[in-house]
N, C-alpha and C positions, 0 to 999 in steps of 0.2 A: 323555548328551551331555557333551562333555568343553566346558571351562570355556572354549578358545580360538574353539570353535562358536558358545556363548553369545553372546561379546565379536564376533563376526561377525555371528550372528543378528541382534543388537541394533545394528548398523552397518548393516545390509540395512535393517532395521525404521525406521532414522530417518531411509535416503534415502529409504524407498517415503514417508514422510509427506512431506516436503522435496521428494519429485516431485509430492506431492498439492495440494501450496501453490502448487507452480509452475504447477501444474494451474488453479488458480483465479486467479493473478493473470494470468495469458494470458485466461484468460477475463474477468478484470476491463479490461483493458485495450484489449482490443476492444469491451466496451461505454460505455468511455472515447471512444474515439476515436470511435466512429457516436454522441455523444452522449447515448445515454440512461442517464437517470437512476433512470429507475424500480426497475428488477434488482438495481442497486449496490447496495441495503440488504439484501437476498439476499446477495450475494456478502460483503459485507460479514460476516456471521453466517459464512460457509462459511470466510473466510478464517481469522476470530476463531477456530475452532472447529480448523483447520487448523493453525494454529500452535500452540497449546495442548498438541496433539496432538505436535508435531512435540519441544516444549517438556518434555514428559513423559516422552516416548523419548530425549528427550539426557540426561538427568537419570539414566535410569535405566543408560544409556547408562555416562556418566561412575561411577557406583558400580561397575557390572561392573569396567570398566578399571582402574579404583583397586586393585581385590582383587591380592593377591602371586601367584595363581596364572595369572591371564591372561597370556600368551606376546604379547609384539608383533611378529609375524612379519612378512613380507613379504606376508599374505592378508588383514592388519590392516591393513598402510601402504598397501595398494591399496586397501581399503575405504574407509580414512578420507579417502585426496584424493577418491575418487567420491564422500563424503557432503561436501567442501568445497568440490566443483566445483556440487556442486545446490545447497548454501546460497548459493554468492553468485549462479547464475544468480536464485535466490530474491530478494535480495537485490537485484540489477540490475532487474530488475521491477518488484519494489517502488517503487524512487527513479524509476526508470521513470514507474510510474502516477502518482507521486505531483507529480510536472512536470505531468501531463498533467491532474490537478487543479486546481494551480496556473494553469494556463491558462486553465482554463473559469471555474472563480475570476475568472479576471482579468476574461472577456467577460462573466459576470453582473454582477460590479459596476458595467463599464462603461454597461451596458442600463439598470442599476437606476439610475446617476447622470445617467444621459440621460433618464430618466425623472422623478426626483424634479428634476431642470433644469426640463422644460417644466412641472412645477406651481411652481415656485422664482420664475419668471418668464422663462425664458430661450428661451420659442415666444412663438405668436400664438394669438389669439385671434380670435371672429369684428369682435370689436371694433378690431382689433390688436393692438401687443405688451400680452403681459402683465407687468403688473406686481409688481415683487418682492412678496413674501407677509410678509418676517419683516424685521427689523432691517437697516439697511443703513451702510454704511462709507464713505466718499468714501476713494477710493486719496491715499498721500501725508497722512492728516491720523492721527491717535494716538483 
């Protein structure tokens, strides 16, 4: 195999990973959006394990290319935007899910403080309102 194969082979080698990331954050993303929670610590480990990957191959990647004997031809500069078109769709996914965390974030907290509300005092009871539990502040006073 001549050396500018290599430096190809290994450009092939870190899209197929960098398709395999995008592979899972599409699939993280749809189980984003319906919700569930369960799987993400799944995908979670797949993704971990996907980057790594992808992480390993660039690495090895960037050595190959360093060497004096790799040729940067036009089968290289095609390669390399096809592997910098899949990292940033990677990329775009990612910030993608990561909103779409920040979102459900937002609705847990809001449940959880509507919740710790009605034991705080801020429902009813069968008695009527309930009253505050903890320390209280009159507004306007230090």
């Amino acid at each position: 195999m001549t050396a500018p194969d290599e430096l190809l082979q290994a450009l092939a080698a870190e899209r197929a990973a960098l398709a395999a990331l995008v592979a899972v954050l599409e699939r993280e993303q749809v189980l984003l959006a319906a919700g569930e929670a369960e799987p993400i610590e799944e995908i979670a480990r797949e993704k971990e394990q996907a980057v790594h990957r992808a992480e390993g191959l660039g690495a090895a990647r960037a050595r190959l290319a360093a060497r004096p004997d790799q040729a940067q031809g036009e089968a290289a500069a095609q390669a390399w935007r096809a592997l910098l078109g899949e990292a940033q769709r990677a990329r775009s996914l990612n910030e993608a899910n990561g909103r779409l965390i920040a979102v459900q974030a937002g609705f847990v907290h809001a449940r959880l403080a509507s919740l710790v509300g009605t034991v705080a005092g801020a429902g009813y009871g069968p008695a009527g309102p309930i009253p505050p539990s903890g320390p209280a502040r009159v507004l306007g006073a230090a």
